[in-house]
DOPA-836221 format. One record per atom (N, C-alpha, C): x, y, z; residue in one letter; residue number from 1; atom name. Coordinates in Angstrom, 3 decimals. Example, Ala and Ser with C-alpha at 12.3 -4.5 7.8 and 13.67 -1.06 7.14 Angstrom:
DOPA-836221
+----------+----------+----------+----+-----+----+
!        u !        v !        w ! aa !   i ! at !
+----------+----------+----------+----+-----+----+
!   13.190 !   -5.690 !    7.800 !  A !   1 !  N !
!   12.300 !   -4.500 !    7.800 !  A !   1 ! CA !
!   13.200 !   -3.300 !    7.800 !  A !   1 !  C !
!   12.850 !   -2.250 !    7.080 !  S !   2 !  N !
!   13.670 !   -1.060 !    7.140 !  S !   2 ! CA !
!   12.900 !    0.030 !    7.870 !  S !   2 !  C !
+----------+----------+----------+----+-----+----+
END
This chain:
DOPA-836221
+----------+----------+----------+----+-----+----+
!        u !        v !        w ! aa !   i ! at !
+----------+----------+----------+----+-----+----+
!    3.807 !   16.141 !   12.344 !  X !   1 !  N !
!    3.502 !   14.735 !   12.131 !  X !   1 ! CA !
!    4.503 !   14.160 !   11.136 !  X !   1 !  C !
!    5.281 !   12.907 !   11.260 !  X !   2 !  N !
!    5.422 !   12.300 !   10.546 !  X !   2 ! CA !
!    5.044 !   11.013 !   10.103 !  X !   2 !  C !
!    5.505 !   10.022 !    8.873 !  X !   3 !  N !
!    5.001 !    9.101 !    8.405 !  X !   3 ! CA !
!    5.875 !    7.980 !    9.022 !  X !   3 !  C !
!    5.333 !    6.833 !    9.425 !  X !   4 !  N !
!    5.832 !    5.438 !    9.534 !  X !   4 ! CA !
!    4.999 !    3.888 !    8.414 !  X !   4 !  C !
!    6.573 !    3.524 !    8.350 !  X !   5 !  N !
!    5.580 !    2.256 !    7.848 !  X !   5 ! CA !
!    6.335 !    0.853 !    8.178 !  X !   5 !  C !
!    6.522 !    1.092 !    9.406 !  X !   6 !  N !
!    6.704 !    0.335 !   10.189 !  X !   6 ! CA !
!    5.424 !   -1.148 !    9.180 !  X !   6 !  C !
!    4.575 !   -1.135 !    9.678 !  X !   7 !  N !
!    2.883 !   -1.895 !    9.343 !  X !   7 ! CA !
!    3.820 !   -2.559 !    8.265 !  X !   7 !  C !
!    4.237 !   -1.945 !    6.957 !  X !   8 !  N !
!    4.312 !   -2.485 !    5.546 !  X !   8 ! CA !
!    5.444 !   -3.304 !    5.746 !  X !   8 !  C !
!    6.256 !   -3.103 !    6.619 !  X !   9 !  N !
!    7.295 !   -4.037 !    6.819 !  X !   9 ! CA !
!    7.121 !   -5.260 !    7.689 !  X !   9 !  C !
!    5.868 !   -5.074 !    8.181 !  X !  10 !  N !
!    5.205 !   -6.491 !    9.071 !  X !  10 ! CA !
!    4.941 !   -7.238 !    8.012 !  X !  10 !  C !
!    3.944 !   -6.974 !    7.167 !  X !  11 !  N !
!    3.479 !   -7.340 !    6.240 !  X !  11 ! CA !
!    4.160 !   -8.338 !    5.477 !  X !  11 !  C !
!    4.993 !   -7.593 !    4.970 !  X !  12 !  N !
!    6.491 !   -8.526 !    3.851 !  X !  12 ! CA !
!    6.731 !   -8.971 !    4.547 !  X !  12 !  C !
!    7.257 !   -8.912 !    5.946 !  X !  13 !  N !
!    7.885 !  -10.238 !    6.974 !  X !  13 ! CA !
!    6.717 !  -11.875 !    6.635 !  X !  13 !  C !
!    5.635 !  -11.046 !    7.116 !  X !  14 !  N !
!    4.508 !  -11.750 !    7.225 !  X !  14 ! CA !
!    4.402 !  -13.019 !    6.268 !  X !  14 !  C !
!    4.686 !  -12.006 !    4.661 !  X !  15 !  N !
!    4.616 !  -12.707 !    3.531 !  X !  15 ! CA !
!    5.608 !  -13.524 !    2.979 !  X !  15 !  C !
!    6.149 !  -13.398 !    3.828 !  X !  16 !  N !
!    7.922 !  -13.569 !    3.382 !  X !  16 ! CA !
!    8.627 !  -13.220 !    1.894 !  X !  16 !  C !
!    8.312 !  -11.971 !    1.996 !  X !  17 !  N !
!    8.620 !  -11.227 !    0.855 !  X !  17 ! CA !
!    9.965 !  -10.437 !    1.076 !  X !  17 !  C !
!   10.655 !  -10.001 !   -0.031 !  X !  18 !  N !
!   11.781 !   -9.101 !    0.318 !  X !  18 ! CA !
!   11.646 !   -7.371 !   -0.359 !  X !  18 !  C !
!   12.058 !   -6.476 !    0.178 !  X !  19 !  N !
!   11.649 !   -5.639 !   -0.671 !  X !  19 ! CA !
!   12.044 !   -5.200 !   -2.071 !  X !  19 !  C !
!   13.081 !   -6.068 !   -2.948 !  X !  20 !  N !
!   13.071 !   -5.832 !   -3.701 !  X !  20 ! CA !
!   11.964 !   -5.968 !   -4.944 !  X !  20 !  C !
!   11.261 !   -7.642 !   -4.211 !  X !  21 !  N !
!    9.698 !   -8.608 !   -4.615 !  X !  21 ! CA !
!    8.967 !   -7.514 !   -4.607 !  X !  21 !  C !
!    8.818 !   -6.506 !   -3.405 !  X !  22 !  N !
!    8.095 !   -5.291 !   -3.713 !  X !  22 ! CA !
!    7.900 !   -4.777 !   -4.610 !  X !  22 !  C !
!    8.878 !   -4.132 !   -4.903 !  X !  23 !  N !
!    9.631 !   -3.293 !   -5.912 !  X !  23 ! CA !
!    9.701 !   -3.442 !   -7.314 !  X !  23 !  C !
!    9.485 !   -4.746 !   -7.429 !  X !  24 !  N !
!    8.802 !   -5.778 !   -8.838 !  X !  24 ! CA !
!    7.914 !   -5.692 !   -9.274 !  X !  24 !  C !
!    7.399 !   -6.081 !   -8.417 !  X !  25 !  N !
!    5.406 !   -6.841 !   -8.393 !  X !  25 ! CA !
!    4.825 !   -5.515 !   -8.432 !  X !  25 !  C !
!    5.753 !   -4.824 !   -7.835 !  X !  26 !  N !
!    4.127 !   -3.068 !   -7.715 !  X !  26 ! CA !
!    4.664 !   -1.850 !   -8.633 !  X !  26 !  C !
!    6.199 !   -2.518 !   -9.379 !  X !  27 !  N !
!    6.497 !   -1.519 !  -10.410 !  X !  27 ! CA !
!    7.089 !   -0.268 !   -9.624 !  X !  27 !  C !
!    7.465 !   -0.088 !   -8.661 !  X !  28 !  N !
!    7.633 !    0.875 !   -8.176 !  X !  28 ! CA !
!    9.210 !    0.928 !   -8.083 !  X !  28 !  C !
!    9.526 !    2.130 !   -8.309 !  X !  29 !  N !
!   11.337 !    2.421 !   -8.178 !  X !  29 ! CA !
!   12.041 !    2.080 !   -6.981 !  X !  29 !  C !
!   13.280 !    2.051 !   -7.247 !  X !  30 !  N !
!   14.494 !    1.719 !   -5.907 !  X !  30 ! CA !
!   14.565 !    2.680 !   -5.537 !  X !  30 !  C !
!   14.132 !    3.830 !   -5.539 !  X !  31 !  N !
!   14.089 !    5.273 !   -5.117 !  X !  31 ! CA !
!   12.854 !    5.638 !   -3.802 !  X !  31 !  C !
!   11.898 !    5.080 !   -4.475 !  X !  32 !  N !
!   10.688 !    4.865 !   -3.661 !  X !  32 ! CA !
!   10.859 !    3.945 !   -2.854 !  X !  32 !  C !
!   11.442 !    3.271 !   -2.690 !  X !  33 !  N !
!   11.594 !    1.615 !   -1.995 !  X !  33 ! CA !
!   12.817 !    2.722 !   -0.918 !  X !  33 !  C !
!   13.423 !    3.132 !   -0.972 !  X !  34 !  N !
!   14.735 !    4.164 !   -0.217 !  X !  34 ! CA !
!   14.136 !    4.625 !    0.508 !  X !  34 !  C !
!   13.102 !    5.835 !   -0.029 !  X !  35 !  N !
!   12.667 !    6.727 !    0.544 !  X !  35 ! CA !
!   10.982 !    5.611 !    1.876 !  X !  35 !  C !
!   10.811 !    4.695 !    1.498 !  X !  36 !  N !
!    9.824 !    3.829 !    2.552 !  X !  36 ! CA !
!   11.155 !    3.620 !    3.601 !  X !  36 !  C !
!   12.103 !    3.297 !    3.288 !  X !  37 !  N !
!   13.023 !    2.709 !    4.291 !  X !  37 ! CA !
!   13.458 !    3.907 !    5.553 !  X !  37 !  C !
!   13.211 !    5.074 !    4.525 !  X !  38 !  N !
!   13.656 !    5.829 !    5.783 !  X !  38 ! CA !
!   12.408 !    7.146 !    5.966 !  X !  38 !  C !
!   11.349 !    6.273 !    6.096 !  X !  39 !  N !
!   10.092 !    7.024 !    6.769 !  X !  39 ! CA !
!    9.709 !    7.704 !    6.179 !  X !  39 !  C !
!   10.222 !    8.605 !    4.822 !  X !  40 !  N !
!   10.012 !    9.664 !    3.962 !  X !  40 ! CA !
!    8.387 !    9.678 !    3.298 !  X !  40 !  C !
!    8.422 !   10.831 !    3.034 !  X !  41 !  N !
!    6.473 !   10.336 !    2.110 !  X !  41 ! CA !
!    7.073 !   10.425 !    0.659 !  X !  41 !  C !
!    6.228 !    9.759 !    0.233 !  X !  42 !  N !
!    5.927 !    9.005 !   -1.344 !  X !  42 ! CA !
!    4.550 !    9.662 !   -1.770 !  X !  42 !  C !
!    4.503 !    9.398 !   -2.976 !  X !  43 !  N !
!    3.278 !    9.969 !   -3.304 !  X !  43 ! CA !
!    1.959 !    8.428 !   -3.373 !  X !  43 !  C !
!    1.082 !    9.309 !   -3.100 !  X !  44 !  N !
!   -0.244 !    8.671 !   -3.528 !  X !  44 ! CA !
!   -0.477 !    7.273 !   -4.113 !  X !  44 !  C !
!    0.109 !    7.978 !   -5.385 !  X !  45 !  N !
!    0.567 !    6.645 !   -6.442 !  X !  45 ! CA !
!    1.321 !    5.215 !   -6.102 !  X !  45 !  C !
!    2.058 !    5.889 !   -5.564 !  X !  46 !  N !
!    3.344 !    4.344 !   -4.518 !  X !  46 ! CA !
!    2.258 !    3.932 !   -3.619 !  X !  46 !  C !
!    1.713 !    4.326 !   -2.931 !  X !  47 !  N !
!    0.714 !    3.818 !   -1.811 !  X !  47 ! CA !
!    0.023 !    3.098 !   -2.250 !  X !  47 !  C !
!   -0.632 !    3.097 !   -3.673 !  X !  48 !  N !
!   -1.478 !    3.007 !   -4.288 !  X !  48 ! CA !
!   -1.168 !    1.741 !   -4.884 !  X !  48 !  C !
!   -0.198 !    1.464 !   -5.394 !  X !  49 !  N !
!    0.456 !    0.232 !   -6.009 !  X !  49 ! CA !
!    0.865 !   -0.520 !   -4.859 !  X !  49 !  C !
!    1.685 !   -0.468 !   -4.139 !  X !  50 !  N !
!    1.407 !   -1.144 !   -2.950 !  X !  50 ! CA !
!    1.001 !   -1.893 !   -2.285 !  X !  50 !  C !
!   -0.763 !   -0.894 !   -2.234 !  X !  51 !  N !
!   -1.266 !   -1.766 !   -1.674 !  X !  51 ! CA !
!   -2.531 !   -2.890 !   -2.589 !  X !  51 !  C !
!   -2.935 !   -2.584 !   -3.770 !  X !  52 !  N !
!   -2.921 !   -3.389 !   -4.746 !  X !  52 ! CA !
!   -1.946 !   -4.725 !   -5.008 !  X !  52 !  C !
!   -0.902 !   -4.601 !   -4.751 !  X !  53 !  N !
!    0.287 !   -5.565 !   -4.731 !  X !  53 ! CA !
!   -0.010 !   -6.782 !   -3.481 !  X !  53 !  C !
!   -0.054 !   -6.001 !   -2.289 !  X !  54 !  N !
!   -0.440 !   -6.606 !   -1.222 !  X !  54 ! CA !
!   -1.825 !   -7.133 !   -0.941 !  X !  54 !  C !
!   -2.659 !   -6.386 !   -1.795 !  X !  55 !  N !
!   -4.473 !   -6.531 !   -1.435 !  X !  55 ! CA !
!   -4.577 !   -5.953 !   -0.129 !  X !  55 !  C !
!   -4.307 !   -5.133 !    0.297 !  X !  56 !  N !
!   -4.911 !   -4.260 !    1.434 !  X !  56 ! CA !
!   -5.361 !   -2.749 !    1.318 !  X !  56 !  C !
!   -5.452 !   -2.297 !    2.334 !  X !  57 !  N !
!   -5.627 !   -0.939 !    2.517 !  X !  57 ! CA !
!   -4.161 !   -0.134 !    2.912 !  X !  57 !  C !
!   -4.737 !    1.192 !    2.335 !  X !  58 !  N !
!   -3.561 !    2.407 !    2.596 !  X !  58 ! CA !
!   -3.300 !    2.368 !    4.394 !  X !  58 !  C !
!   -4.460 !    2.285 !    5.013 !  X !  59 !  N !
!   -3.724 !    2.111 !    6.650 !  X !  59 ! CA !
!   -3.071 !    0.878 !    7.176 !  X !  59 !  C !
!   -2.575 !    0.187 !    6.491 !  X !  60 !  N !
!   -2.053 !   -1.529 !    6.605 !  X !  60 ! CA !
!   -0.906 !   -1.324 !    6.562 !  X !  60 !  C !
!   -0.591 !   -0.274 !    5.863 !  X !  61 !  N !
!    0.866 !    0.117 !    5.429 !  X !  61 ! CA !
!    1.941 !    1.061 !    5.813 !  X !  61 !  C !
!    0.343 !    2.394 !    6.142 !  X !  62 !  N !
!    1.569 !    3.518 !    6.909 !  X !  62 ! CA !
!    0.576 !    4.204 !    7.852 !  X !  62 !  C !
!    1.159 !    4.665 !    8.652 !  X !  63 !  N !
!    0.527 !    5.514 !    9.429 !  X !  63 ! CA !
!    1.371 !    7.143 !    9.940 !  X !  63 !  C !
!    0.642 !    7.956 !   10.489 !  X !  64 !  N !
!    1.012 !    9.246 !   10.813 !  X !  64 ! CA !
!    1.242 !    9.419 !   12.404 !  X !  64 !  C !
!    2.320 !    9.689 !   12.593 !  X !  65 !  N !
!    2.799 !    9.799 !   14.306 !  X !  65 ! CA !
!    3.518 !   10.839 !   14.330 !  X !  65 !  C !
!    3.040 !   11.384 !   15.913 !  X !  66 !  N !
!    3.358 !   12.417 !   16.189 !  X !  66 ! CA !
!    4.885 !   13.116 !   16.356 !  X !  66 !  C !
!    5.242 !   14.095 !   15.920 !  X !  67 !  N !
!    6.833 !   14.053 !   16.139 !  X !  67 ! CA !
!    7.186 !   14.565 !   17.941 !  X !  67 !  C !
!    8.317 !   14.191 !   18.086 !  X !  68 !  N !
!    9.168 !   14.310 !   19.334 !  X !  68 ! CA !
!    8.605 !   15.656 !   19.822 !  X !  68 !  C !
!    8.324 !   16.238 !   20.541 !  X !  69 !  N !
!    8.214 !   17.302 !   21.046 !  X !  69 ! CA !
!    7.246 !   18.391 !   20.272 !  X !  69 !  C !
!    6.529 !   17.937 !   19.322 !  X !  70 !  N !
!    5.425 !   18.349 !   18.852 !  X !  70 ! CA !
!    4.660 !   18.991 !   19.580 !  X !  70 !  C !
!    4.202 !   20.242 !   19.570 !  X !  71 !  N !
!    3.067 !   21.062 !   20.224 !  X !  71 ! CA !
!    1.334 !   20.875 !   19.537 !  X !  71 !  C !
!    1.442 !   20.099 !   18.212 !  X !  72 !  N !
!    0.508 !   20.453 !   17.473 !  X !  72 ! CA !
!   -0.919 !   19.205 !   18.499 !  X !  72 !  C !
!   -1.920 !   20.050 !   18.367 !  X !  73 !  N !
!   -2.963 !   19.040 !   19.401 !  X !  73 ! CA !
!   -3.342 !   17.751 !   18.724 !  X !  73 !  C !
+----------+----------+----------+----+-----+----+
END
């Protein structure tokens, strides 16, 4: 399985936010803001600020999809 957050980038469109406004408002590093850009997991904590920042929920933001050729059921 991997992570997408595709969702969190609707969102900021949505809001017309940029991600650096992210990156501000939720205190969170340019490191963490990198690692969302390229699907990577973050911890807890980033999720966590986030979505406090946004007022939503942790599934608004990312979700878990299956990888390419995955056997797992």
């Amino acid at each position: 399985m991997k992570v997408s957050y595709d969702k969190l980038w609707k969102i900021l469109i949505d809001k017309k936010m940029k991600k650096y406004q992210l990156r501000e408002q939720a205190h969170i590093s340019s490191n963490s803001v990198a690692k969302l850009s390229k699907d990577e997991f973050v911890s807890m904590e980033i999720l966590m600020k986030i979505c406090e920042t946004l007022e939503c929920n942790i599934g608004d933001v990312c979700e878990f999809v299956k990888d390419e050729g995955s056997t797992n059921a």
